[in-house]
The first five atom37 places (N, CA, C, CB, O) and aatype in JSON, in Angstrom:
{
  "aatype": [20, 20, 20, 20, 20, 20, 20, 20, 20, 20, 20, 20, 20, 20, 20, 20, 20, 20, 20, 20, 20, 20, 20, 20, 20, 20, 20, 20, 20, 20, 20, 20, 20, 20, 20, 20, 20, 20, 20, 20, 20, 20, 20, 20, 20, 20, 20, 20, 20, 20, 20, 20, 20, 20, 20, 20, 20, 20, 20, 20, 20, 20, 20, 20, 20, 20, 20, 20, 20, 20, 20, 20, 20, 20, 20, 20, 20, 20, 20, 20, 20, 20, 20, 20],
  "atom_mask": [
    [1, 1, 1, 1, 1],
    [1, 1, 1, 1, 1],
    [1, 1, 1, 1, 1],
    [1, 1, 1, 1, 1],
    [1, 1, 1, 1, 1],
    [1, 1, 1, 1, 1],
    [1, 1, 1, 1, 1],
    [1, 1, 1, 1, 1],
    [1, 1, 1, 1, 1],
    [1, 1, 1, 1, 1],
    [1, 1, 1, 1, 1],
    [1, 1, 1, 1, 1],
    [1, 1, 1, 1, 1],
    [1, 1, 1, 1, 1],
    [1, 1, 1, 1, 1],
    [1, 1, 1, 1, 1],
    [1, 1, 1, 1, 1],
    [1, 1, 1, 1, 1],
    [1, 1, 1, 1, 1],
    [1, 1, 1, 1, 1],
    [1, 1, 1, 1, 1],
    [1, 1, 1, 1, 1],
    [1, 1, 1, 1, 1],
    [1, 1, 1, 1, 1],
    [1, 1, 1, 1, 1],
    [1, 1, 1, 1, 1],
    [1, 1, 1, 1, 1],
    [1, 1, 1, 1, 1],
    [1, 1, 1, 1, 1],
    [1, 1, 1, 1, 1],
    [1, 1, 1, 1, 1],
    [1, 1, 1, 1, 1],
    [1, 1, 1, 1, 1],
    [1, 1, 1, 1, 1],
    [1, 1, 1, 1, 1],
    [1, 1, 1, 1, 1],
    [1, 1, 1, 1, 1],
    [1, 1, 1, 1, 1],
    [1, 1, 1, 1, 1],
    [1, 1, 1, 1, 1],
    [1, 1, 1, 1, 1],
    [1, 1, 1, 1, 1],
    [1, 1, 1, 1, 1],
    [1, 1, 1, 1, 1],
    [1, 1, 1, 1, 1],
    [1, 1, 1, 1, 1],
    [1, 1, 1, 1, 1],
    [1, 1, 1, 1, 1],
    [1, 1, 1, 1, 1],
    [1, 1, 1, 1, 1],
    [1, 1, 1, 1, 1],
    [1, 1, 1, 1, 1],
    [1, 1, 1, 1, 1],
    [1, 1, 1, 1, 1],
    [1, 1, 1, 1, 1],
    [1, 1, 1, 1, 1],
    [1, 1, 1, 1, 1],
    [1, 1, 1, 1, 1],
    [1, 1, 1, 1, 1],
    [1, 1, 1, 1, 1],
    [1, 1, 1, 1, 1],
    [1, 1, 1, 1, 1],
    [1, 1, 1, 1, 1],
    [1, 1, 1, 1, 1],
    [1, 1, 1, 1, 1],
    [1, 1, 1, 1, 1],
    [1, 1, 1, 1, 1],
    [1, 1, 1, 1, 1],
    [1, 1, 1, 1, 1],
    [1, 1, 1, 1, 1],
    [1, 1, 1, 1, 1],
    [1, 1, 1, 1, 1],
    [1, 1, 1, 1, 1],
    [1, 1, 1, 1, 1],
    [1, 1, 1, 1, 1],
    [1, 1, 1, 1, 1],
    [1, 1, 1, 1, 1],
    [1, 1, 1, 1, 1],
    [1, 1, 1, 1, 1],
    [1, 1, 1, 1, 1],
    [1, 1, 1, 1, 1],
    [1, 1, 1, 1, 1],
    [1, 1, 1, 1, 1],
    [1, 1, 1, 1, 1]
  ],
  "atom_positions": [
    [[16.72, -63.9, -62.76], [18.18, -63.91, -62.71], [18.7, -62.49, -62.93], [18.77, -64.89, -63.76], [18.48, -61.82, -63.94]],
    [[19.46, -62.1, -61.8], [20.53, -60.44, -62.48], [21.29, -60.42, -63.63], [21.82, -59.93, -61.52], [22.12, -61.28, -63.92]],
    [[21.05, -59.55, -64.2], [21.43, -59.43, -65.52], [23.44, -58.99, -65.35], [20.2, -58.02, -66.31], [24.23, -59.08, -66.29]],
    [[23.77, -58.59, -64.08], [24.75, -58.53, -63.44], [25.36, -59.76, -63.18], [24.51, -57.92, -62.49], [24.77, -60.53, -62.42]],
    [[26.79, -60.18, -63.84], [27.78, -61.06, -63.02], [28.13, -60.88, -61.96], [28.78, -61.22, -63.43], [28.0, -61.82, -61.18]],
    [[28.75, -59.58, -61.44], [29.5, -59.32, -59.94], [28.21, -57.98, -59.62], [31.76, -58.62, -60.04], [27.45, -57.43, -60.42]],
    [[28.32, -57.84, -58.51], [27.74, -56.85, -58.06], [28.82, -56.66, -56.35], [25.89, -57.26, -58.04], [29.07, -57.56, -55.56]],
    [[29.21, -55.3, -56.26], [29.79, -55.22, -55.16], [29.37, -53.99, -54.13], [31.1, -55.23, -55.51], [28.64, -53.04, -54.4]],
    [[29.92, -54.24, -53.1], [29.19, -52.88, -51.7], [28.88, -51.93, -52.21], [30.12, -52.16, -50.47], [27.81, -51.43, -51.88]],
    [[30.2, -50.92, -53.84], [29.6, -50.07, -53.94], [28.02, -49.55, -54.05], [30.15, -49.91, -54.54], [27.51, -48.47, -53.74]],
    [[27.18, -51.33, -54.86], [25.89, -51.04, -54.8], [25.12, -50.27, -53.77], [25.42, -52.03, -54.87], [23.97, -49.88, -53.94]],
    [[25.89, -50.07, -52.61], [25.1, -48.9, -51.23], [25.55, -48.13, -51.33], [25.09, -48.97, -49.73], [25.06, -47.75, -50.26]],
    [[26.43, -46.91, -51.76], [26.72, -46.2, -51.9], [25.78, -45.33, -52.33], [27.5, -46.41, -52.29], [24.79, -45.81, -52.87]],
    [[25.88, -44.03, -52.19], [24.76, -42.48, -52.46], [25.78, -41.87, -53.75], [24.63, -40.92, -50.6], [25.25, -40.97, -54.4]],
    [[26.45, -42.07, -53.94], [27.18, -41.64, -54.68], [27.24, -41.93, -56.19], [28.07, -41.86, -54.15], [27.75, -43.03, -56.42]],
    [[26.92, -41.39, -57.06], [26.4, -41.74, -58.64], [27.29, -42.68, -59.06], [26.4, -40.49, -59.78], [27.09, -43.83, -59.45]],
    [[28.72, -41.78, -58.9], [30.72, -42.11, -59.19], [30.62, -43.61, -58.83], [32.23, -41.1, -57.79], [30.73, -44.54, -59.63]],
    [[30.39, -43.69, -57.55], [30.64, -45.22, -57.21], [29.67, -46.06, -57.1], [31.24, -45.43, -56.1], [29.91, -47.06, -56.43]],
    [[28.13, -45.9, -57.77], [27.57, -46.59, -58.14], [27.74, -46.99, -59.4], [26.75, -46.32, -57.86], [27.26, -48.01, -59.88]],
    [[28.54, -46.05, -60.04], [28.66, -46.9, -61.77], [29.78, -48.35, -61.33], [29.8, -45.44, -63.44], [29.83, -49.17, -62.24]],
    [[30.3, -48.57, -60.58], [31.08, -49.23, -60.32], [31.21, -50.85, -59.86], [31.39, -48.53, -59.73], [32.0, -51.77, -60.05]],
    [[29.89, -50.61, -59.11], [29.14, -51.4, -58.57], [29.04, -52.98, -59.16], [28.0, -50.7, -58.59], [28.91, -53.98, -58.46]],
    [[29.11, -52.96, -60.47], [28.9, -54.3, -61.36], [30.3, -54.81, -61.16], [28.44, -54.07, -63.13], [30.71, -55.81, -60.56]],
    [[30.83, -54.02, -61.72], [33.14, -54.26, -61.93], [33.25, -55.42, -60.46], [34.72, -51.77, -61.3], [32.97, -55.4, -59.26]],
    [[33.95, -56.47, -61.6], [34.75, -57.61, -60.72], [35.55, -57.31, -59.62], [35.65, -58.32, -61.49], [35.6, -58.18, -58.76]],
    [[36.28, -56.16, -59.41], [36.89, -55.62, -58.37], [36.18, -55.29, -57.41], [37.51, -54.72, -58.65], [35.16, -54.63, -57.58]],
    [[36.48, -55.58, -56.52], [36.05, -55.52, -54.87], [36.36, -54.68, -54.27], [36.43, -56.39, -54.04], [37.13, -54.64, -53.31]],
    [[35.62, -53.68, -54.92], [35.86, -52.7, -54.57], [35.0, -51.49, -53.12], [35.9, -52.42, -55.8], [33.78, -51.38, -53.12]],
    [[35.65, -50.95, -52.35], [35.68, -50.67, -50.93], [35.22, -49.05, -51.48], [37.39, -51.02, -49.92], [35.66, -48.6, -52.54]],
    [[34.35, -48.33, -50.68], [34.53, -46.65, -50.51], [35.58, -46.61, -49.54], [33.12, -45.72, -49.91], [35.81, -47.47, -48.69]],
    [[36.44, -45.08, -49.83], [37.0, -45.17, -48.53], [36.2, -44.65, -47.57], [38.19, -44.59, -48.43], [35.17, -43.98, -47.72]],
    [[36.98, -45.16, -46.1], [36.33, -45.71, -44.92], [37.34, -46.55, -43.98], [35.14, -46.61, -45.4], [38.35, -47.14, -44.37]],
    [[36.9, -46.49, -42.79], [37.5, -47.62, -42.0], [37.19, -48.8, -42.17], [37.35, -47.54, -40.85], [38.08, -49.59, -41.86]],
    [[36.07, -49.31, -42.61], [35.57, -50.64, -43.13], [37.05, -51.15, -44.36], [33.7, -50.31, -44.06], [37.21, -52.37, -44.46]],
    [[38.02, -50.24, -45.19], [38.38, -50.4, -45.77], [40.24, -50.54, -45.41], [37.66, -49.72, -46.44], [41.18, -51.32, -45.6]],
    [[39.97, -49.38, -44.85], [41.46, -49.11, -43.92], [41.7, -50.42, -42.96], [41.33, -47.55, -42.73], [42.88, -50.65, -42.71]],
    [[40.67, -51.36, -42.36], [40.72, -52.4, -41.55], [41.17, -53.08, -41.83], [40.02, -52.85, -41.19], [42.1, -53.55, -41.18]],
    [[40.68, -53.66, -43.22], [40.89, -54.97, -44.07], [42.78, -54.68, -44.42], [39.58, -54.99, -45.83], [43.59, -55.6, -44.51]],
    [[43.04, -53.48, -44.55], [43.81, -53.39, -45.6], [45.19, -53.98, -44.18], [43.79, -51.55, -46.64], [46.23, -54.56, -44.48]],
    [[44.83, -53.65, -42.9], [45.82, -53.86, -41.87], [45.67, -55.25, -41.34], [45.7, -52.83, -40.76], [46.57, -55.88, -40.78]],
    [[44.09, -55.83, -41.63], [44.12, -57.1, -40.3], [45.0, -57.91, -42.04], [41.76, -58.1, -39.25], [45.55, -58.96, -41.71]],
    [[45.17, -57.66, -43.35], [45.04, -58.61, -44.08], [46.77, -58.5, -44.56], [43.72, -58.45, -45.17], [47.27, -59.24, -45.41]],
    [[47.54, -57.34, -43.76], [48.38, -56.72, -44.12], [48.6, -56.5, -45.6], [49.22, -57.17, -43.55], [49.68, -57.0, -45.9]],
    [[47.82, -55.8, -46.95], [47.47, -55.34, -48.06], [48.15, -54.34, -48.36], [46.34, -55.11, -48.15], [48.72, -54.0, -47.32]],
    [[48.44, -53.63, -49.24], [48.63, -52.31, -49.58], [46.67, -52.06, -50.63], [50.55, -52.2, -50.74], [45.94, -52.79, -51.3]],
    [[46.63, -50.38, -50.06], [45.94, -50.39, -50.76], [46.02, -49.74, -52.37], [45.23, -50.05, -50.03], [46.79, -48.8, -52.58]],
    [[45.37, -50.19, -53.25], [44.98, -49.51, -54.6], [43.98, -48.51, -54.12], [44.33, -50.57, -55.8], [43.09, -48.71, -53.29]],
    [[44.23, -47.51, -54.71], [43.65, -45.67, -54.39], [43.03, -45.64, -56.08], [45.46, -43.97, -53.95], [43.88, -45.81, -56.94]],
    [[41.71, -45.44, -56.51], [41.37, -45.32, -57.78], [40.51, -44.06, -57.33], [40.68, -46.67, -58.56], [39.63, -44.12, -56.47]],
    [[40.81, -43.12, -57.9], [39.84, -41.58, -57.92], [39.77, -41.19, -58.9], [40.22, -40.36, -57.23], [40.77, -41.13, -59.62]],
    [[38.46, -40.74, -59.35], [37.73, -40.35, -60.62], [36.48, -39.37, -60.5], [37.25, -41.64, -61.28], [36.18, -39.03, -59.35]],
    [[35.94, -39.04, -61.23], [34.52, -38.58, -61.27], [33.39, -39.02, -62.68], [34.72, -36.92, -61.19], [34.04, -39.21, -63.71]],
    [[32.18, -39.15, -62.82], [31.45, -39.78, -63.54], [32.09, -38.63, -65.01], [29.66, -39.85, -62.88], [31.95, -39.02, -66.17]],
    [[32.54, -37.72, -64.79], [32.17, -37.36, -66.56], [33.77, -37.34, -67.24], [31.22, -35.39, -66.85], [33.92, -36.94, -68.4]],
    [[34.96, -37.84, -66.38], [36.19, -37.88, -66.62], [35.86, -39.07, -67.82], [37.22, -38.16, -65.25], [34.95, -39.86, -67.57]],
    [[36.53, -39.19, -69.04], [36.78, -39.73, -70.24], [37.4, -41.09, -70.04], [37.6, -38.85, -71.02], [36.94, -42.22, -70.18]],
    [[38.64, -40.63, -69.65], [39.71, -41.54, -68.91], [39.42, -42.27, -67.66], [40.83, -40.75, -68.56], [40.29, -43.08, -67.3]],
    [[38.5, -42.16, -67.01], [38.11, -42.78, -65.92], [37.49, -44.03, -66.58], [37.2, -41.91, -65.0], [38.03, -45.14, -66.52]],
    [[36.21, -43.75, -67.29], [35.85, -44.92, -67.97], [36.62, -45.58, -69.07], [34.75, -44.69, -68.44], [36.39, -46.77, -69.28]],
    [[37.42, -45.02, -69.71], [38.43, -46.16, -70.43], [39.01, -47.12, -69.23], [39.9, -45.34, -71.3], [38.96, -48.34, -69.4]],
    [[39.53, -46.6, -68.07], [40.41, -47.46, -67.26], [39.51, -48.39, -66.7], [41.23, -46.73, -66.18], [39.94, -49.47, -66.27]],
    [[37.7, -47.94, -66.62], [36.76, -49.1, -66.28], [36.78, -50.52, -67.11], [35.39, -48.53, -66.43], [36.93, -51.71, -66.84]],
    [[36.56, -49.84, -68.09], [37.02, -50.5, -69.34], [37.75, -51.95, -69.56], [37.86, -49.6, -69.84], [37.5, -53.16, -69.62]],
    [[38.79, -51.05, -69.64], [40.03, -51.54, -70.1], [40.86, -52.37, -68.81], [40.87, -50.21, -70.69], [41.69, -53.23, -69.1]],
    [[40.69, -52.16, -67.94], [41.1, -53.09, -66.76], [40.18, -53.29, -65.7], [42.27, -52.61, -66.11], [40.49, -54.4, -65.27]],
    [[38.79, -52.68, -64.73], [38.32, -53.01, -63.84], [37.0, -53.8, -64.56], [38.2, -51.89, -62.9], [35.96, -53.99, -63.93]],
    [[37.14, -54.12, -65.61], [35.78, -55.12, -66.12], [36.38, -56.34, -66.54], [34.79, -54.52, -67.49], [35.92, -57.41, -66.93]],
    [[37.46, -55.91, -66.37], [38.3, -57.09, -67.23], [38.65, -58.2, -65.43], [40.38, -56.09, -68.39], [39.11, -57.85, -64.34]],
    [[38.18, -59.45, -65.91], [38.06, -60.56, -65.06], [39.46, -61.12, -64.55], [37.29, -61.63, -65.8], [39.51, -61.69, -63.46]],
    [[40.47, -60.97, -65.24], [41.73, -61.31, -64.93], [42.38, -59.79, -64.12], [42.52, -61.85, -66.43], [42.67, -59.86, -62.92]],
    [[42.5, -58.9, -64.63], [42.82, -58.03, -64.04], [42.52, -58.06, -62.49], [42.36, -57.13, -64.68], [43.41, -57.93, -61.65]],
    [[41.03, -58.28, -62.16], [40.07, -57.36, -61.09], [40.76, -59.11, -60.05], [37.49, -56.9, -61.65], [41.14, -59.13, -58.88]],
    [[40.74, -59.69, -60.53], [41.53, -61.44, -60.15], [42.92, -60.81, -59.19], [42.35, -62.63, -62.15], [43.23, -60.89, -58.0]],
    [[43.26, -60.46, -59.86], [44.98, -60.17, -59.65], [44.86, -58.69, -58.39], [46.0, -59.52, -61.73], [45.6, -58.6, -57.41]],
    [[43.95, -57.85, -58.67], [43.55, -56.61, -57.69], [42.97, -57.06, -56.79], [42.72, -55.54, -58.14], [43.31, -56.45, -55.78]],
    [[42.25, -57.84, -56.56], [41.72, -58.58, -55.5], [42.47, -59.35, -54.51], [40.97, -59.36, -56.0], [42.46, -59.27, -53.28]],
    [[43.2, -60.19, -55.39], [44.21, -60.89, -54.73], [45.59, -60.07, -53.98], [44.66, -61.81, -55.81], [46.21, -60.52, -53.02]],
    [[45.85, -58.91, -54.61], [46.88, -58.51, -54.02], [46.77, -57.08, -53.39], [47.88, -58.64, -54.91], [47.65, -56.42, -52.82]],
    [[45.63, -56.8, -53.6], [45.46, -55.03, -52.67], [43.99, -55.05, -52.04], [45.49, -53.28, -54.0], [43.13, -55.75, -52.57]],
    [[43.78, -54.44, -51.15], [42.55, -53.69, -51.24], [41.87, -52.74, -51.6], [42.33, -53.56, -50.72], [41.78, -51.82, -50.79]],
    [[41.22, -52.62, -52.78], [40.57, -51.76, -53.82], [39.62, -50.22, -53.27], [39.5, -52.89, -54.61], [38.42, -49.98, -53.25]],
    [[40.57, -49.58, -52.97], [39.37, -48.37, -52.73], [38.89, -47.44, -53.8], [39.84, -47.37, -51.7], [39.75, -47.57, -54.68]],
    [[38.28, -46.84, -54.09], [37.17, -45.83, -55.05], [36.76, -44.86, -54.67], [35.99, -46.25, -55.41], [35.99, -44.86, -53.71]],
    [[37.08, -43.86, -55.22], [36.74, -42.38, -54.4], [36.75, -41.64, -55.65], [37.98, -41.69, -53.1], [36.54, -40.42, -55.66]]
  ]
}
């Protein structure tokens, strides 16, 4: 069994940043046209989250809202989540 609840696309990513991310309930997209698509066929606005692995504040906001199950509920439901 994965020791992981959610696991999302970021898991393919080359990118360290958006592999820490990867577990987080949010559905979360690299940007991309794969992302820009969804956000038009589903008519979405998107959520823009940019960070880098050693920002402080990046991981509080992991934290404090993209681990959090109600939150990532409500981001899901109403945007499409990109990560950069």
């Amino acid at each position: 069994m994965s020791e992981h609840k959610h696991t999302n696309r970021l898991i393919h990513e080359t990118s360290p940043y958006l592999r820490q991310h990867a577990h987080n309930p949010v559905d979360w997209y690299a940007w991309g046209e794969e992302a820009l698509a969804r956000a038009r066929a589903e008519d979405k606005p998107i959520f823009l989250s940019v960070g880098y692995s050693a920002c402080h504040w990046c991981h509080v906001m992991e934290h404090e809202s993209f681990e959090d199950e109600e939150t990532a509920a409500l981001m899901n439901d109403l945007f499409v989540n990109i990560k950069v």
